[in-house]
DOVEX-908955 format. One line per field, with one value per residue (C-alpha): residue number from 1; residue in one letter; x, y, z. Coordinates in pm, whole numbers, always signed. Example, Ala and Ser with C-alpha at 12.3 -4.5 7.8 and 13.67 -1.06 7.14 Angstrom:
BEGIN
n (1, 2)
res (A, S)
px (+1230, +1367)
py (-450, -106)
pz (+780, +714)
END
This chain:
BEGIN
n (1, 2, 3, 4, 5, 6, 7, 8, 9, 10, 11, 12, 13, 14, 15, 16, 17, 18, 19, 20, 21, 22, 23, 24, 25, 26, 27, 28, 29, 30, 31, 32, 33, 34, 35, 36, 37, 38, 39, 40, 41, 42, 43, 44, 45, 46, 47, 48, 49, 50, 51, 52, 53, 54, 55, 56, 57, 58, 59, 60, 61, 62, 63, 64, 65, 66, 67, 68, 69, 70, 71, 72, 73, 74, 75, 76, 77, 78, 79, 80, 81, 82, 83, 84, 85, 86, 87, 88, 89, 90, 91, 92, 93, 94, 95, 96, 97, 98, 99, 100, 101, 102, 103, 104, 105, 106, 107, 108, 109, 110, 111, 112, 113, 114, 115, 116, 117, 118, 119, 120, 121, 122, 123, 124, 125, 126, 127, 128, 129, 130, 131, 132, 133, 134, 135, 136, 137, 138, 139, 140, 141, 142, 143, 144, 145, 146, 147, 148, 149, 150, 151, 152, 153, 154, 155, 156, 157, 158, 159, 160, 161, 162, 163, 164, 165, 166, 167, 168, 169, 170, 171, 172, 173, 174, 175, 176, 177, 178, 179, 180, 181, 182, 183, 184, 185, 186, 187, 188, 189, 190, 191, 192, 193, 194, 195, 196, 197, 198, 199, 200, 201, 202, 203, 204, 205, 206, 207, 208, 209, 210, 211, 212, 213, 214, 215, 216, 217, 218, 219, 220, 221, 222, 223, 224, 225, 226, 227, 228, 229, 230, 231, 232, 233, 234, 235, 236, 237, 238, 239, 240, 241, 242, 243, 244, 245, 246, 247, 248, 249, 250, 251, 252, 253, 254, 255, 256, 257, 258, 259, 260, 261, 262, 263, 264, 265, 266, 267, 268, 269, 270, 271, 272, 273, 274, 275, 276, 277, 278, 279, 280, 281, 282, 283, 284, 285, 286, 287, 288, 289, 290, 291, 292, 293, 294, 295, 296, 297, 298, 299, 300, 301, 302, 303, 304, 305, 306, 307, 308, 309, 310, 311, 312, 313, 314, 315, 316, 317)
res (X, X, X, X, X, X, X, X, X, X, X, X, X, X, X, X, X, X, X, X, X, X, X, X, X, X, X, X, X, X, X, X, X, X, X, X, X, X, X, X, X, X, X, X, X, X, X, X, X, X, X, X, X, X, X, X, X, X, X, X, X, X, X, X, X, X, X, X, X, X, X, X, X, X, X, X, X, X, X, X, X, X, X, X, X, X, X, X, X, X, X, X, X, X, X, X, X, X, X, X, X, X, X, X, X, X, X, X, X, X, X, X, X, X, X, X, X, X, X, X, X, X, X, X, X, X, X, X, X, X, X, X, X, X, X, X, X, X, X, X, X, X, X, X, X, X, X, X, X, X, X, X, X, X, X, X, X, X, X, X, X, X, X, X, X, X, X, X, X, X, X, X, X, X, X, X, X, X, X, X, X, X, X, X, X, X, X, X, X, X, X, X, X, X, X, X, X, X, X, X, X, X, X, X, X, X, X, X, X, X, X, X, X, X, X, X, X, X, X, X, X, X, X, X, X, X, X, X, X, X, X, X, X, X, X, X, X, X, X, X, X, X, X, X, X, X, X, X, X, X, X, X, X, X, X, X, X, X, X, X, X, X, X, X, X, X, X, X, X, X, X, X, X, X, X, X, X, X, X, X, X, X, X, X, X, X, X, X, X, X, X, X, X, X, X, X, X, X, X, X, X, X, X, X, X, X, X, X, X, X, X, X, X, X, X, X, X)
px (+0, +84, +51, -185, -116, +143, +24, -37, -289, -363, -519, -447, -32, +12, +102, +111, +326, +123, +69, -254, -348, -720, -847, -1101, -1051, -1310, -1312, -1576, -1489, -1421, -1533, -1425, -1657, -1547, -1707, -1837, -1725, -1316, -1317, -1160, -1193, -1438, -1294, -1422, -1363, -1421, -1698, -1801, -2197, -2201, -1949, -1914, -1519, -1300, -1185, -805, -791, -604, -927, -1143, -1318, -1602, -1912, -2183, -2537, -2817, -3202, -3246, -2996, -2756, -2381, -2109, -1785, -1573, -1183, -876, -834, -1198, -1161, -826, -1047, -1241, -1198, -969, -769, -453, -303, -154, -298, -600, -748, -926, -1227, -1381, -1469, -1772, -1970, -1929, -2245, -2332, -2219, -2522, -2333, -2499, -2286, -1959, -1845, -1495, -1235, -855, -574, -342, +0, +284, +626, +867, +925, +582, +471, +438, +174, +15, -18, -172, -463, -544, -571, -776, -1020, -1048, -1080, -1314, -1494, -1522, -1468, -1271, -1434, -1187, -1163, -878, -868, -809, -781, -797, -1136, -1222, -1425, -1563, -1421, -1345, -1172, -1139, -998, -970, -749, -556, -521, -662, -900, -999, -1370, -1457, -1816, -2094, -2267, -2583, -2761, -2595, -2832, -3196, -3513, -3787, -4088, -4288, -4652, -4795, -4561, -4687, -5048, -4959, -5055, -4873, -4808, -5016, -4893, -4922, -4713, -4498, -4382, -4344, -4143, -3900, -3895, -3770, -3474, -3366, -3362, -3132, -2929, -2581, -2228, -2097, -1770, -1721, -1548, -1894, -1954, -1849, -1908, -2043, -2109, -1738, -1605, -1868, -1778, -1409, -1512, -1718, -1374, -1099, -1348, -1336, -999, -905, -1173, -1420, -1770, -1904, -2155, -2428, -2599, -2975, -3197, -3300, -3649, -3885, -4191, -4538, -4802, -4878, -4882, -5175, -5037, -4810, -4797, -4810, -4499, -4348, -4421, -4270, -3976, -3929, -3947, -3723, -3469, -3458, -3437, -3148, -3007, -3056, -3308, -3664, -3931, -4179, -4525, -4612, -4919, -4739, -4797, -5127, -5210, -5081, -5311, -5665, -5568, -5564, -5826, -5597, -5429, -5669, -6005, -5881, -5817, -6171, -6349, -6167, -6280, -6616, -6679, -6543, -6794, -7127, -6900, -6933, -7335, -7383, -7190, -7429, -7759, -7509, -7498, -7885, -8009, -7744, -7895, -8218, -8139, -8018, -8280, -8528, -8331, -8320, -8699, -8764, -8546, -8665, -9029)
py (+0, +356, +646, +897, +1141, +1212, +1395, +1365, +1218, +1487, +1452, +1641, +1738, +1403, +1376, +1046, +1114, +835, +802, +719, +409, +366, +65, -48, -106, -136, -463, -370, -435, -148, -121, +169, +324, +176, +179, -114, -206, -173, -147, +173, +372, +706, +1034, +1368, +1684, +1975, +2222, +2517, +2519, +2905, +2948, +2587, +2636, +2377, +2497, +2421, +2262, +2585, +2783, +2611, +2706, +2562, +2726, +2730, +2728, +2862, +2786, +3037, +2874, +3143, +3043, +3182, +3169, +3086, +3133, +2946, +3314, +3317, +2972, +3067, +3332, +3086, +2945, +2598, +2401, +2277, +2162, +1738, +1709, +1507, +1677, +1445, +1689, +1425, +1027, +874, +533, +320, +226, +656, +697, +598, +359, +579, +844, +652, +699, +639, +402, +470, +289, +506, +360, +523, +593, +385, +642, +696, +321, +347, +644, +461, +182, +372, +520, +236, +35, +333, +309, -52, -101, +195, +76, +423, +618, +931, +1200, +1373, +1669, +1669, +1802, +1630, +1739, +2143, +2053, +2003, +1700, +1521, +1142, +876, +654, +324, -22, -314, -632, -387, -121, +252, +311, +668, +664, +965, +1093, +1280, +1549, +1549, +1732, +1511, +1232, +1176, +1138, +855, +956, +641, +744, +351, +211, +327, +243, -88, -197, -445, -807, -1068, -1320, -1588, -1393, -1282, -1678, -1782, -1500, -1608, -1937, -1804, -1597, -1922, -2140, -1861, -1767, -1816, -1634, -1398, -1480, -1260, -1586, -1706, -1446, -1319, -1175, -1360, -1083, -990, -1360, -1383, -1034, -1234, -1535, -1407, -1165, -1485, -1688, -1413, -1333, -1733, -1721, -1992, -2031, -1835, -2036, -1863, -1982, -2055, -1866, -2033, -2180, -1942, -2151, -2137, -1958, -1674, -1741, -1670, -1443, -1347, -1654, -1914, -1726, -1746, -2117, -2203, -2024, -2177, -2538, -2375, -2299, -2650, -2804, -2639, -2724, -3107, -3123, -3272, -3098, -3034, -3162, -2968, -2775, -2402, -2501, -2647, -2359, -2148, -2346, -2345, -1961, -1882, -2116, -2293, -2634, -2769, -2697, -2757, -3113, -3147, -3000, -3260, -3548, -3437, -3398, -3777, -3917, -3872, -4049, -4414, -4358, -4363, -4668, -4881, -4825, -4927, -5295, -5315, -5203, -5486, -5741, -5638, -5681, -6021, -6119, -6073, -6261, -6547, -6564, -6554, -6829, -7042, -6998)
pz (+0, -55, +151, +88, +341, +629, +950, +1325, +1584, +1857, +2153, +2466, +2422, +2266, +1925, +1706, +1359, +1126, +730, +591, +366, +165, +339, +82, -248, -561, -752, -983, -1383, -1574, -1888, -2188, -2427, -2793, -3122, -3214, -3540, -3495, -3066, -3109, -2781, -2768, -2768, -2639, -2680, -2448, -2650, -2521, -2554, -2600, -2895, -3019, -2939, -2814, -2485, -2345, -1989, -1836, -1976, -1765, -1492, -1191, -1219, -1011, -1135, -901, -917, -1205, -1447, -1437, -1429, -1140, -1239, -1012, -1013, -791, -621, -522, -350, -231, +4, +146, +506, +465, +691, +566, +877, +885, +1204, +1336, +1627, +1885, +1996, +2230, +2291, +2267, +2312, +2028, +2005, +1966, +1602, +1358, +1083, +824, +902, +821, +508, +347, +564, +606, +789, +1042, +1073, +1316, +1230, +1448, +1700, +1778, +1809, +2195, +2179, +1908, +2148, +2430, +2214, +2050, +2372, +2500, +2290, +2330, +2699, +2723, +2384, +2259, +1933, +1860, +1717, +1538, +1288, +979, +649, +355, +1, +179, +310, +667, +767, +1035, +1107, +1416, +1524, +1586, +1680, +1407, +1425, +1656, +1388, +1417, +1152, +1095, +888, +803, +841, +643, +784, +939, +663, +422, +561, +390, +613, +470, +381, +361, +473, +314, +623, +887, +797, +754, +1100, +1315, +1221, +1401, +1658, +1379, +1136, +1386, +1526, +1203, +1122, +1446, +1356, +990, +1203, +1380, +1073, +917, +1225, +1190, +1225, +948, +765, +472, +296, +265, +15, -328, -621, -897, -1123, -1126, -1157, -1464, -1651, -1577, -1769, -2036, -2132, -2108, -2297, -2591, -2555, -2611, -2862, -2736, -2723, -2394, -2177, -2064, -1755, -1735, -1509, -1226, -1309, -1061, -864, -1063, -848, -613, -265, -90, +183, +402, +653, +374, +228, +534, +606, +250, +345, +670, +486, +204, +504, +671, +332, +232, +581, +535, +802, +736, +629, +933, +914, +1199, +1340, +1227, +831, +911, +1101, +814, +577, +774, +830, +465, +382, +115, +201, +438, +292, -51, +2, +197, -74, -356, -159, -113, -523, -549, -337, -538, -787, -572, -555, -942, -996, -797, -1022, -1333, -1159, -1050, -1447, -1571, -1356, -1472, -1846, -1745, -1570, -1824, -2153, -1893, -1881, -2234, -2302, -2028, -2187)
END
């Protein structure tokens, strides 16, 4: 890894000299714009929209449009005038409970390493934060712009995340929710007994993506110039269930199935049948049409003996 920025943990008269690393990285596939006859990659070229002149990169500006669609110009001196902190430090302003910070607030994740003569400060705040189980709030700028981050303990490394601002953060509006109503007791077990079917620990090996490891495939099979395999769609179960419970019963069976464990005969899916009026009275109402079919057989036998009956008579007279 490569830094990305040199500075200093502050807190109190304590400084920690450490060097910043990205700790994520993106694995999506990138693709390039190309024409499609030759693969030849797009070009573009910066056009003004006012003169239809190609504009040179040291001609160009930001501009700021406001609700009117007028255009503000503005220059590096005018943002050289605004308030900016340029300072390598990151200032502790106070400690918190972990469990304070809303993890929609955390937004991009760095690693803090220490140089070698400040490993034994590094040491102390990180088991700090540990044993108390709190977070740093901390200020720092990056870039020239000031923002808001904290900091934290993982696999006994300090992780700095910084944050978004408060106003940066979108309230739902979802009126159909709330007059919803509660879920009833029956939904509401089988729901549980969903959650303990599907309990388990997370371990991010368990995961990947397939999308990437397919876009992978599908390029090395053209580049080697062989036939690409596409896989089918999973075939999707006919039908609409009935409602919520049944849906939840099939996915409780669904769960155990895929666990190895027998499906369960017991009174929650019957319960989840006489409550929708499906399974149950379906198979009472089948039975009951085959039974006038027994009655009409028996009048078949008495007219055959009849018919019998009377050739015997004629023959005997």
């Amino acid at each position: 890894m490569r830094a990305i920025w040199k500075g200093a943990v502050s807190f109190g008269l304590v400084n920690v000299p450490v060097r910043l690393y990205s700790a994520t990285e993106n694995h999506d596939v990138q693709f390039r714009q190309v024409h499609r006859e030759d693969g030849g990659r797009i070009k573009y070229k910066r056009i003004c929209s006012i003169d239809g002149e190609e504009v040179a990169y040291d001609d160009i500006a930001k501009g700021y449009e406001t609700e009117d669609g007028d255009m503000v110009v503005l220059t590096d001196e005018d943002f050289s005038e605004l308030p900016s902190r340029s300072s390598k430090e990151i200032n502790v302003e106070k400690f918190v409970p972990a469990d304070q910070i809303d993890p929609m607030l955390l937004d991009k994740s760095y690693y803090l390493e220490p140089d070698k003569s400040a490993t034994k400060p590094y040491v102390l705040l990180r088991e700090a934060l540990e044993s108390e189980n709190r977070m740093a709030i901390v200020t720092v700028s990056i870039r020239t712009r000031m923002t808001m981050a904290v900091l934290r303990v993982r696999d006994g490394v300090i992780v700095m995340q910084t944050m978004l601002w408060p106003d940066e953060i979108r309230s739902p509006d979802f009126a159909h929710v709330e007059e919803a109503g509660e879920a009833s007791e029956k939904e509401m077990a089988m729901a549980r007994l969903l959650i303990e079917q599907l309990a388990g620990e997370y371990d991010a090996d368990d995961y990947e993506d397939d999308y990437a490891a397919a876009v992978q495939a599908l390029v090395k099979a053209k580049v080697e110039g062989g036939e690409v395999q596409v896989p089918a769609a999973e075939a999707e179960e006919s039908g609409e269930v009935v409602d919520l419970l049944a849906a939840l019963a099939k996915s409780v069976e669904k769960a155990k199935a895929s666990r190895g464990e027998a499906p369960t005969t017991s009174s929650a899916s019957d319960d989840a049948g006489s409550d929708t009026g499906t399974s149950g009275s379906a198979t009472k109402k089948a039975a009951a049409k085959k039974a006038p079919a027994k009655k009409s057989a028996a009048p078949a036998k008495k007219a055959a003996a009849k018919k019998t009956a009377k050739k015997t008579s004629k023959k005997a007279s």
